[in-house]
MDAnalysis code that builds the backbone (N, CA, C; Angstrom):
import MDAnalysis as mda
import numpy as np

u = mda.Universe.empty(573, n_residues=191, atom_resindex=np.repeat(np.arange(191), 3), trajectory=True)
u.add_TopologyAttr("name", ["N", "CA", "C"] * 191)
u.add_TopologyAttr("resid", np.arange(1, 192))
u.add_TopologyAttr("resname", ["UNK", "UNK", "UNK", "UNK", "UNK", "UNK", "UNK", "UNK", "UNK", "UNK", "UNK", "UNK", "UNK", "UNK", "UNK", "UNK", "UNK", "UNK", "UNK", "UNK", "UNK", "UNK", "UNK", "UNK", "UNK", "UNK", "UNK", "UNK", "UNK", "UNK", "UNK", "UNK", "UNK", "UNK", "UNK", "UNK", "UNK", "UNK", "UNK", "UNK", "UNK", "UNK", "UNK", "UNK", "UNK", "UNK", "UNK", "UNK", "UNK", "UNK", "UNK", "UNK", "UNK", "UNK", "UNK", "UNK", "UNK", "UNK", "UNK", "UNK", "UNK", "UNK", "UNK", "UNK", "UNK", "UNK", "UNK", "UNK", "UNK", "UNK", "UNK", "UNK", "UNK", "UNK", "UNK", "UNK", "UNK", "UNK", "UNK", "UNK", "UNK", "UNK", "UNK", "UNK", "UNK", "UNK", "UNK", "UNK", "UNK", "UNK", "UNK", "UNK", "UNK", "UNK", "UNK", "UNK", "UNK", "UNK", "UNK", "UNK", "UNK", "UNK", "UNK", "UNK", "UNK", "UNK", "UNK", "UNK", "UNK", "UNK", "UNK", "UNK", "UNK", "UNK", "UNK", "UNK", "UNK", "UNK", "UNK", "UNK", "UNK", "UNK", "UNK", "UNK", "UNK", "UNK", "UNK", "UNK", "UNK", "UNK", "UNK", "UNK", "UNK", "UNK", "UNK", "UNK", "UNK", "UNK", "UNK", "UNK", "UNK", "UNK", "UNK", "UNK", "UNK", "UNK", "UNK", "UNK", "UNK", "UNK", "UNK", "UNK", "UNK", "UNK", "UNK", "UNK", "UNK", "UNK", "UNK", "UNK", "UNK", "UNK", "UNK", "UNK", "UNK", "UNK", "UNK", "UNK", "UNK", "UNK", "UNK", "UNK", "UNK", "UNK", "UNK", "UNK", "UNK", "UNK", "UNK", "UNK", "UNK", "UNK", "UNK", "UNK", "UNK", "UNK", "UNK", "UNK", "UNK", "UNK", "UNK"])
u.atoms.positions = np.array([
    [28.475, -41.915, -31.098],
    [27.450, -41.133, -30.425],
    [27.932, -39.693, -30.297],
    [27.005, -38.849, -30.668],
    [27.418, -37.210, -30.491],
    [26.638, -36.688, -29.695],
    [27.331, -35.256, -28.810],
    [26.391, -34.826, -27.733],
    [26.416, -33.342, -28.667],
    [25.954, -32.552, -28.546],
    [25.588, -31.092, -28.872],
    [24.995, -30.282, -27.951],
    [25.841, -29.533, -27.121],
    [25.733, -29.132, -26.140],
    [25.845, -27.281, -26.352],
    [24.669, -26.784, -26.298],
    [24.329, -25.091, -26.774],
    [23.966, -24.483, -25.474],
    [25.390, -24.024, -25.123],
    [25.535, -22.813, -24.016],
    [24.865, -20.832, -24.261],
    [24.001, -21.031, -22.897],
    [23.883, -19.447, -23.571],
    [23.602, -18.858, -22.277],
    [24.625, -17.827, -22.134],
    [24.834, -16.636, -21.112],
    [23.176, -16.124, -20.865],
    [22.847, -16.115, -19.454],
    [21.303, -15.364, -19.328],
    [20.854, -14.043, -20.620],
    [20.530, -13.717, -20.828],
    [19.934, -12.030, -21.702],
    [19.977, -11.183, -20.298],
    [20.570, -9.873, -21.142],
    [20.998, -8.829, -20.150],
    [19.569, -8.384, -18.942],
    [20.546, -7.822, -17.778],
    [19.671, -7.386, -16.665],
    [20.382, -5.878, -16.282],
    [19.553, -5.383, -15.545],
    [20.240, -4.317, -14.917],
    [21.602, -4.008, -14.748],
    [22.500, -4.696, -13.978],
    [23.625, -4.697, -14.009],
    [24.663, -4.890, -14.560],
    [23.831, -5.506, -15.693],
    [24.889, -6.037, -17.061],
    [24.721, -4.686, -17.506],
    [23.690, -4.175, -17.865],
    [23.874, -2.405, -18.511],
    [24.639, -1.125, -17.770],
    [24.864, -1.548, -16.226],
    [25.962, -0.662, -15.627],
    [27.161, -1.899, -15.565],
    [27.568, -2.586, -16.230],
    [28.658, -2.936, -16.360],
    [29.409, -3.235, -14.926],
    [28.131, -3.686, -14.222],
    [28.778, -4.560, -12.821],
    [28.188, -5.447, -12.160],
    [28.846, -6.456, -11.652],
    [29.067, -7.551, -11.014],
    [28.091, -7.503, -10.197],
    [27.044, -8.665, -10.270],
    [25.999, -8.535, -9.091],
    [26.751, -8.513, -7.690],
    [25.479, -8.154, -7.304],
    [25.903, -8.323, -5.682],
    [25.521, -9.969, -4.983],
    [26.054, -10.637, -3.882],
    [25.158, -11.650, -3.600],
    [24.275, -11.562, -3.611],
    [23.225, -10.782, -3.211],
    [22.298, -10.826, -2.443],
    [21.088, -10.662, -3.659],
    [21.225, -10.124, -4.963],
    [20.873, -9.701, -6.000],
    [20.361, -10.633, -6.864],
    [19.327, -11.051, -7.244],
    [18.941, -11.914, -8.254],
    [18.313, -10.980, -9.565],
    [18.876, -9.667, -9.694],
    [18.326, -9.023, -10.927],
    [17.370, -9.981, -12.183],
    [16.054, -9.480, -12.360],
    [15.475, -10.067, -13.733],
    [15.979, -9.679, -14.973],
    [15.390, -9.860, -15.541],
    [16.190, -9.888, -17.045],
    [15.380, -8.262, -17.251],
    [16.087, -7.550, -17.879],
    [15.183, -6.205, -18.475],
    [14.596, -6.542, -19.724],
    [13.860, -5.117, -19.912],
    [12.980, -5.010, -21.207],
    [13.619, -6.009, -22.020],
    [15.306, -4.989, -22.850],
    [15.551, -5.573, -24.176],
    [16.178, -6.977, -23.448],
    [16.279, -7.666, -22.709],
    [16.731, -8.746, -21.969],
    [15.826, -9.749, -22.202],
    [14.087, -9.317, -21.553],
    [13.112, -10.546, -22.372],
    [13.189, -10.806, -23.691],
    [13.023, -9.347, -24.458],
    [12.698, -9.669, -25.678],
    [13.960, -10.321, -26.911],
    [15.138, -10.428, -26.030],
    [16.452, -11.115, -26.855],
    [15.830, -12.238, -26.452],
    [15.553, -12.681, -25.372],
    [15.639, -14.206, -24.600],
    [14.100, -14.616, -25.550],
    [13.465, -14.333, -25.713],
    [12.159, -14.663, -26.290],
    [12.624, -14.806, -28.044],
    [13.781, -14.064, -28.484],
    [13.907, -14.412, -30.118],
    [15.358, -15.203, -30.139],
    [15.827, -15.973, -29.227],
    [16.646, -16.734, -29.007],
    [16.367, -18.333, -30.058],
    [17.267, -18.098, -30.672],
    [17.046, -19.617, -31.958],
    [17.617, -20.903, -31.089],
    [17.193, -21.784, -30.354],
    [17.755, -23.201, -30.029],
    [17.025, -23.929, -30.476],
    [17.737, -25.194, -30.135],
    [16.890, -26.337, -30.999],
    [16.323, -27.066, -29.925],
    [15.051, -27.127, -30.534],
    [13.827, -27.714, -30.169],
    [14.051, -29.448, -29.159],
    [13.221, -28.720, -28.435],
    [13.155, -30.879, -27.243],
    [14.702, -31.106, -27.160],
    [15.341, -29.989, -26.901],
    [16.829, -30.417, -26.723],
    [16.172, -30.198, -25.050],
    [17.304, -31.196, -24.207],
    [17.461, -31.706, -22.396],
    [17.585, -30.391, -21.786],
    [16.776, -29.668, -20.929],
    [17.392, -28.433, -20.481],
    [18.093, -27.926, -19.423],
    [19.112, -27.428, -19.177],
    [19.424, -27.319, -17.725],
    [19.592, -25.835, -17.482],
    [19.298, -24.936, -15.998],
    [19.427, -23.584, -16.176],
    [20.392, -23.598, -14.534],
    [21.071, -22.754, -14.340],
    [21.425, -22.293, -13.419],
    [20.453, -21.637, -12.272],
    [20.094, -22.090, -10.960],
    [19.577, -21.338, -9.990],
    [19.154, -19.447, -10.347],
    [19.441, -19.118, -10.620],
    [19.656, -17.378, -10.380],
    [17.896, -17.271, -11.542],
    [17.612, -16.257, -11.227],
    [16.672, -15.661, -11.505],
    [16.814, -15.441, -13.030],
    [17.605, -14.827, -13.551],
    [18.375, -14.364, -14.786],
    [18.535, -15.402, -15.613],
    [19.213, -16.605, -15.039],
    [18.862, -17.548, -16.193],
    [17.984, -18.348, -16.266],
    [16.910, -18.757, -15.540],
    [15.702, -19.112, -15.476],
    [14.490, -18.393, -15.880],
    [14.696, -17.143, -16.166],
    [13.690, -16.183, -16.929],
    [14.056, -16.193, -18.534],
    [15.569, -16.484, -18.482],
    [15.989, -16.795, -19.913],
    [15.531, -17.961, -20.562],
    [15.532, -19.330, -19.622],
    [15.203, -20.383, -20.411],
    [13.443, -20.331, -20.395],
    [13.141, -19.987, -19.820],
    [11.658, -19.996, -19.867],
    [10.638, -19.045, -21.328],
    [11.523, -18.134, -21.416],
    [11.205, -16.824, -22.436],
    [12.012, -17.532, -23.626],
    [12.838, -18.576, -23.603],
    [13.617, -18.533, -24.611],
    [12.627, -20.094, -24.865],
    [11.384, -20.499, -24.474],
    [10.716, -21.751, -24.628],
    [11.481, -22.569, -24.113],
    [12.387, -23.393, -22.773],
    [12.382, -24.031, -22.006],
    [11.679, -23.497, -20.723],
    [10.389, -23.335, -20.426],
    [10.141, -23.534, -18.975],
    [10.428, -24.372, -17.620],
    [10.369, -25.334, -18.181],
    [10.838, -26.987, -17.547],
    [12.217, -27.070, -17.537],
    [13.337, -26.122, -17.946],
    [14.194, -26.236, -17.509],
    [14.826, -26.800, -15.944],
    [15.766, -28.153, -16.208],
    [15.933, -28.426, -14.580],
    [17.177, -27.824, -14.270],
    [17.050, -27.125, -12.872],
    [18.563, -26.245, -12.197],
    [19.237, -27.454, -12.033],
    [20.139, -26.878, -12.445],
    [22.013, -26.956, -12.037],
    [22.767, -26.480, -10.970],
    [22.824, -26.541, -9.694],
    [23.460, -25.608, -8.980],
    [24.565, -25.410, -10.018],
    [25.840, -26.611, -10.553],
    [27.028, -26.353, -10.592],
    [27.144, -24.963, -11.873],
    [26.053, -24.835, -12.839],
    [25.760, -23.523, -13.455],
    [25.630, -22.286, -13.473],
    [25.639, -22.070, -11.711],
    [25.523, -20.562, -10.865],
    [27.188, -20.119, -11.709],
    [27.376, -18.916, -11.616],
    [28.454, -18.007, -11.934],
    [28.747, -17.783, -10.369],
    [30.349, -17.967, -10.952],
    [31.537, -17.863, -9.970],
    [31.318, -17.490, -9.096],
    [31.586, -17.495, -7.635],
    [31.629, -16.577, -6.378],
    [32.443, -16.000, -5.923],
    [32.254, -14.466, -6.374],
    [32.957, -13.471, -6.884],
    [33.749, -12.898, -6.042],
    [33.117, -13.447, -4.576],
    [33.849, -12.624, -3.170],
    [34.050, -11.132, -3.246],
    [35.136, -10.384, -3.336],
    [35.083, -8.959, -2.697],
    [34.947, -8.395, -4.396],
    [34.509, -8.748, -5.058],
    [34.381, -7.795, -6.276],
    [33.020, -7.851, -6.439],
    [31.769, -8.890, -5.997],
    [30.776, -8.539, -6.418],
    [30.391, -7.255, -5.611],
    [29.488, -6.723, -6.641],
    [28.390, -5.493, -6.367],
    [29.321, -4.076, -7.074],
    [30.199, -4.348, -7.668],
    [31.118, -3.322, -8.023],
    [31.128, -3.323, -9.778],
    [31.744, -2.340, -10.338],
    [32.593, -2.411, -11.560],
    [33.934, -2.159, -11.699],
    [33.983, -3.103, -12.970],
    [36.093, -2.717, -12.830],
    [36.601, -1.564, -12.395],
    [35.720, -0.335, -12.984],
    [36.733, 0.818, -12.646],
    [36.685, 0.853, -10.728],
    [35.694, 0.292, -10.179],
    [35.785, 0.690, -8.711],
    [36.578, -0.265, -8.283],
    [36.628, -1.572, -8.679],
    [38.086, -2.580, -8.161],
    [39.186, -1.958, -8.391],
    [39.480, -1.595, -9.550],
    [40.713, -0.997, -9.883],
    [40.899, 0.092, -8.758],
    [39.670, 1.283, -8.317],
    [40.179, 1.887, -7.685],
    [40.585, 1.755, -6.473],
    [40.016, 0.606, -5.652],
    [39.990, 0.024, -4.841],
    [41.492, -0.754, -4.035],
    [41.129, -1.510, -5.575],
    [42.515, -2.459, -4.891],
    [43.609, -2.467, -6.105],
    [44.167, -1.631, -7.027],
    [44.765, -1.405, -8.257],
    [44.651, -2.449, -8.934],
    [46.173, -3.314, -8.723],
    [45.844, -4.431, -9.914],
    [45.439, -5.820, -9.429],
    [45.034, -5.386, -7.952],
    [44.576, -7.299, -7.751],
    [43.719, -7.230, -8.782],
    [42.310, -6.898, -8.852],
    [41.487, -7.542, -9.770],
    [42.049, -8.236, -11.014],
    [42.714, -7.669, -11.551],
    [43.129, -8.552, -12.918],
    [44.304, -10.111, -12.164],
    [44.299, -9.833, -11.041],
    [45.192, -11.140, -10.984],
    [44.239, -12.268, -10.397],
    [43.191, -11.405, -9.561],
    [41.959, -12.378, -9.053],
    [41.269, -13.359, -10.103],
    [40.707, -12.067, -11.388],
    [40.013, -12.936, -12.555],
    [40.817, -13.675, -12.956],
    [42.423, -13.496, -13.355],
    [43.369, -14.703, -14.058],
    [43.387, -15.943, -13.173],
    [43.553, -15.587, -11.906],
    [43.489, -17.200, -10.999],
    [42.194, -17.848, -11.279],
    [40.871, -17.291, -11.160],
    [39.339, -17.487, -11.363],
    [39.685, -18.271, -12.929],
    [40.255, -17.613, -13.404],
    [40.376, -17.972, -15.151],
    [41.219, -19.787, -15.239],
    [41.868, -19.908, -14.494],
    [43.276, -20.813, -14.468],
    [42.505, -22.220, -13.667],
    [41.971, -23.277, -14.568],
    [41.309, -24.773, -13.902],
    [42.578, -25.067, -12.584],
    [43.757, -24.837, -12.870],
    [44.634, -25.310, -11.795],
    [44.922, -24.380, -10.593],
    [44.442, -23.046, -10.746],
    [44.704, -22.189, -9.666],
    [44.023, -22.165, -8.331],
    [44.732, -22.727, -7.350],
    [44.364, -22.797, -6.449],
    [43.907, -21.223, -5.293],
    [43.997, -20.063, -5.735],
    [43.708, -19.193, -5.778],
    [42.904, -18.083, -6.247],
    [41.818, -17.283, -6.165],
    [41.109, -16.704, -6.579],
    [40.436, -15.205, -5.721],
    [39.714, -14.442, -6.339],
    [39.326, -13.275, -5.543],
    [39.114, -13.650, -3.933],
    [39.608, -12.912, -3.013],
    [39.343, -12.806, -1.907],
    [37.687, -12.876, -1.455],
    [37.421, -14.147, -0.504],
    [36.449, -14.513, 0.048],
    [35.422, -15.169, -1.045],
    [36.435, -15.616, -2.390],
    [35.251, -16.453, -3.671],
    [35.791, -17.096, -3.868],
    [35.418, -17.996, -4.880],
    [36.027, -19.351, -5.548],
    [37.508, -19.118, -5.860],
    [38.126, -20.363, -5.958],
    [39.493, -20.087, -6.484],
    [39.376, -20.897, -7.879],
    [40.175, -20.591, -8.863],
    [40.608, -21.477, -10.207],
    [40.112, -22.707, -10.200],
    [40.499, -23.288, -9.533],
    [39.963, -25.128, -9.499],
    [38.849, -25.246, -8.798],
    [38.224, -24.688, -7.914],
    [37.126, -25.244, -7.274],
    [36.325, -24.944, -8.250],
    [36.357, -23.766, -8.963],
    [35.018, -23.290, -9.674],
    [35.318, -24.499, -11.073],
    [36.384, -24.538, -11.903],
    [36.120, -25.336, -13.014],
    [36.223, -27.075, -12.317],
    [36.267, -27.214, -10.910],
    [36.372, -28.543, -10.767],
    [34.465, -28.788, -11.282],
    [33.685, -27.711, -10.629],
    [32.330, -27.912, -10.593],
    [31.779, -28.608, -11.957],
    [32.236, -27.483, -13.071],
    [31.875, -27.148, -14.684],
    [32.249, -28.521, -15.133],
    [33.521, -29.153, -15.007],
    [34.090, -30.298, -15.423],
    [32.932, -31.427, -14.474],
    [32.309, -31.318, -13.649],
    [31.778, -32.318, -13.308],
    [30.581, -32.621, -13.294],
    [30.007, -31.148, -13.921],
    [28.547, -31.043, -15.187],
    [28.831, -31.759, -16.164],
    [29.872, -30.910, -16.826],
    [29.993, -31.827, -18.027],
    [30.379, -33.434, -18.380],
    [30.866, -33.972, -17.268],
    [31.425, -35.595, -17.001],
    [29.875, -35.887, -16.564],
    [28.574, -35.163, -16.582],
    [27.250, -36.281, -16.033],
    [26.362, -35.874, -17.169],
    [26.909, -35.067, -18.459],
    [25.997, -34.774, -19.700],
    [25.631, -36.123, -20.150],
    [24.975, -36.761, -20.925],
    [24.467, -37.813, -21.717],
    [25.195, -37.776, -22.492],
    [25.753, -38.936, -23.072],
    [26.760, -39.344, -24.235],
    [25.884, -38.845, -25.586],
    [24.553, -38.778, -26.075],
    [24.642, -38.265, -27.478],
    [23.109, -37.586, -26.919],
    [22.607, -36.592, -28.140],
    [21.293, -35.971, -27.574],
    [21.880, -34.421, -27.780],
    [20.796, -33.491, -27.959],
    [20.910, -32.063, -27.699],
    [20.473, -31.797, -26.160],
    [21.126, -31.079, -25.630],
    [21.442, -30.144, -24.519],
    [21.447, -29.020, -24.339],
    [20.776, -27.791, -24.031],
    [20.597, -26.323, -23.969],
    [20.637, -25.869, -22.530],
    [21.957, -25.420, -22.191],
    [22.344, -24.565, -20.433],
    [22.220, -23.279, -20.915],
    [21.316, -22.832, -19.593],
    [21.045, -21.589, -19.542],
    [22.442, -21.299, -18.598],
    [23.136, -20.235, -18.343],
    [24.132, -20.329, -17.172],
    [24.647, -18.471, -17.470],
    [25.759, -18.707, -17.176],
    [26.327, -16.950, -16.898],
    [28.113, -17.083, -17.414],
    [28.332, -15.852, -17.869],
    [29.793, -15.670, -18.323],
    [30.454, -16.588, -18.109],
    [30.442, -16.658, -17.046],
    [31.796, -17.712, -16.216],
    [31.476, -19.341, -16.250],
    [30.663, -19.530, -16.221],
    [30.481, -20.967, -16.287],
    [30.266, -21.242, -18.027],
    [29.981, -20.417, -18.832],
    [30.920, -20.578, -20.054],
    [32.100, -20.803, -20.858],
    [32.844, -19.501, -20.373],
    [33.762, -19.289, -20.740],
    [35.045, -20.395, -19.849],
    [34.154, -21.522, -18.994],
    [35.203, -22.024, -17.887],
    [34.748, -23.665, -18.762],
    [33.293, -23.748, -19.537],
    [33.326, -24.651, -20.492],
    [34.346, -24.800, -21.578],
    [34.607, -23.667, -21.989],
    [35.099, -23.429, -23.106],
    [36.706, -23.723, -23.091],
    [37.149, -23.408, -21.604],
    [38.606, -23.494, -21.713],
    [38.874, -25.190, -21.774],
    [37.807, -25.716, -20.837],
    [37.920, -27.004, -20.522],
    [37.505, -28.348, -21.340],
    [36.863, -27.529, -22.637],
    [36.320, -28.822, -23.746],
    [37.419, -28.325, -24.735],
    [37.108, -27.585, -25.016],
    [38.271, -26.755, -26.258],
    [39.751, -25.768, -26.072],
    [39.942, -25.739, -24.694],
    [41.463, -25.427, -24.781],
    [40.837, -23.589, -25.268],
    [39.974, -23.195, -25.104],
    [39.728, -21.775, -25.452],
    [40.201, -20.639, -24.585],
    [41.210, -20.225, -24.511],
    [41.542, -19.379, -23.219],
    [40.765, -17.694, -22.696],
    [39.974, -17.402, -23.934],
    [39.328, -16.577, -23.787],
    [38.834, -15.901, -24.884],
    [37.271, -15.535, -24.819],
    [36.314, -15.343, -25.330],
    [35.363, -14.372, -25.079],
    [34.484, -13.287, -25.843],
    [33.485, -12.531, -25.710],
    [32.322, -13.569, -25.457],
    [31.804, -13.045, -24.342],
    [30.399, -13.736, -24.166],
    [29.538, -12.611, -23.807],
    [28.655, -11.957, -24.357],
    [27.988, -11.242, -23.953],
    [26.767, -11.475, -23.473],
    [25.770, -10.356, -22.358],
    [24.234, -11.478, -22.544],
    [23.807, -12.069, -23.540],
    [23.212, -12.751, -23.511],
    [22.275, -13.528, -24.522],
    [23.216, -14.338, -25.646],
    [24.313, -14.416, -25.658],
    [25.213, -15.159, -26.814],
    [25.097, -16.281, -26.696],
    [25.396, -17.457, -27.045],
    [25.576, -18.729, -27.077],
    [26.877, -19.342, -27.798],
    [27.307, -20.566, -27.307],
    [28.284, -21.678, -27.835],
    [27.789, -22.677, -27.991],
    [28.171, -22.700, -28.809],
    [27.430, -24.763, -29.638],
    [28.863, -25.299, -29.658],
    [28.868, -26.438, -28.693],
    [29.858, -27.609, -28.971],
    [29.521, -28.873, -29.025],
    [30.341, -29.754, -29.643],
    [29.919, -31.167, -29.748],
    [31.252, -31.722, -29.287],
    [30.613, -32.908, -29.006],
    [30.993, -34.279, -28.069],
    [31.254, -35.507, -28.795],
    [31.914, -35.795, -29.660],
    [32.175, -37.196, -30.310],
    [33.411, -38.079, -29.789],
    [33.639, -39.593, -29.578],
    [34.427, -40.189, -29.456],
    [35.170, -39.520, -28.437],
    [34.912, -38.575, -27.012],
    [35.304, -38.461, -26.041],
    [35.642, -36.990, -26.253],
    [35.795, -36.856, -27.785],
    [36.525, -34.836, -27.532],
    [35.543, -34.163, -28.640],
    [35.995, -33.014, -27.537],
    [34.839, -31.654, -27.582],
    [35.410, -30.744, -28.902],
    [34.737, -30.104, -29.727],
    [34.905, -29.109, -30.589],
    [34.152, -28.025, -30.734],
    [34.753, -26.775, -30.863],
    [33.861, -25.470, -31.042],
    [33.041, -25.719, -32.123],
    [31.339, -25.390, -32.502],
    [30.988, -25.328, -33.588],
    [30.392, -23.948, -34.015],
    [30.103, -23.594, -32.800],
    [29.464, -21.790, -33.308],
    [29.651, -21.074, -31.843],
    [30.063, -19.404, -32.381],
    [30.296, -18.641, -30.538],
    [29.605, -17.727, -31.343],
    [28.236, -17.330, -31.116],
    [27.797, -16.323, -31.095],
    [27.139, -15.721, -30.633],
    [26.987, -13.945, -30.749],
    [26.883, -12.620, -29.923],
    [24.858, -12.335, -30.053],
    [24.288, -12.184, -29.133],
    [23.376, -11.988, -29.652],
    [23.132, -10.354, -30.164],
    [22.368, -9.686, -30.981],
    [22.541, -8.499, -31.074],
    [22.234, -7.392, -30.176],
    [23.413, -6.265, -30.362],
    [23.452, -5.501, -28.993],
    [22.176, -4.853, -29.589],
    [21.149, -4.191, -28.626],
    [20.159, -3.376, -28.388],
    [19.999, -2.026, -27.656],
])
């Protein structure tokens, strides 16, 4: 039995074009070139859908022909604690080099540590790992979700330690005889 499971980061919003970190409180929509990526988005058809809560990826699966997408809480992106609403250069200025040690703990399934007042390493990929332990053993699958709950798939089916995910990109992996393999990581085109 094979599963085929096609991950794809929301299509860009506001804040993805200033190159920062929502805020909580923020459910940004998808912009102009944001619908119109999410609307020429290639997945495969009557595949199971699941989207993450947030606005962003639920405008994605809907524009991208899943409307009926069913939420996932465990699909929300990371909780970012004291870095959302910012960009790197203002963490950096902020707090020098925590940020890069925050995202590496955030990055690390075993790190019991993470950005101040957000997820740490393991809580967030305990979540991802326990999406993926309730997927259906064979069938297509299409998650709408965000950077992080990608790239936290990716470390955890395929040993991938890090990856470009930009809006609108996708990962296709499959599921045979218990282990996961990369089959496609791709970028959707920048606009």
């Amino acid at each position: 039995m094979t599963l085929t499971l096609t991950m794809v980061r929301h299509a860009p919003t506001a804040p993805n074009a200033q190159r920062r970190y929502p805020r909580p409180d923020e459910d940004a929509p998808l912009s102009e070139a944001g619908r119109a990526l999410a609307a020429g988005l290639r997945l495969p058809p009557g595949a199971a859908a699941f989207c993450s809560p947030s606005r962003r990826a639920r405008e994605t699966a809907a524009r991208a022909g899943f409307p009926g997408a069913r939420t996932a809480t465990a699909l929300a992106e990371a909780n970012l604690g004291v870095m959302a609403g910012h960009t790197w250069a203002e963490l950096e200025a902020q707090h020098g080099a925590g940020p890069r040690g925050w995202i590496e703990a955030l990055s690390d399934p075993a790190d019991a540590t993470g950005p101040p007042g957000g997820e740490t390493g393991r809580a967030f990929h305990a979540r991802i790992h326990a999406w993926l332990g309730d997927l259906p053993q064979s069938g297509e699958v299409v998650a709408f979700t965000h950077a992080g709950p990608l790239l936290a798939a990716l470390r955890l089916c395929v040993g991938l330690r890090a990856a470009e995910t930009l809006p609108g990109g996708v990962a296709v992996l499959r599921r045979a005889g218990g282990q996961w393999w990369l089959c496609e990581l791709r970028q959707a085109p920048l606009r």
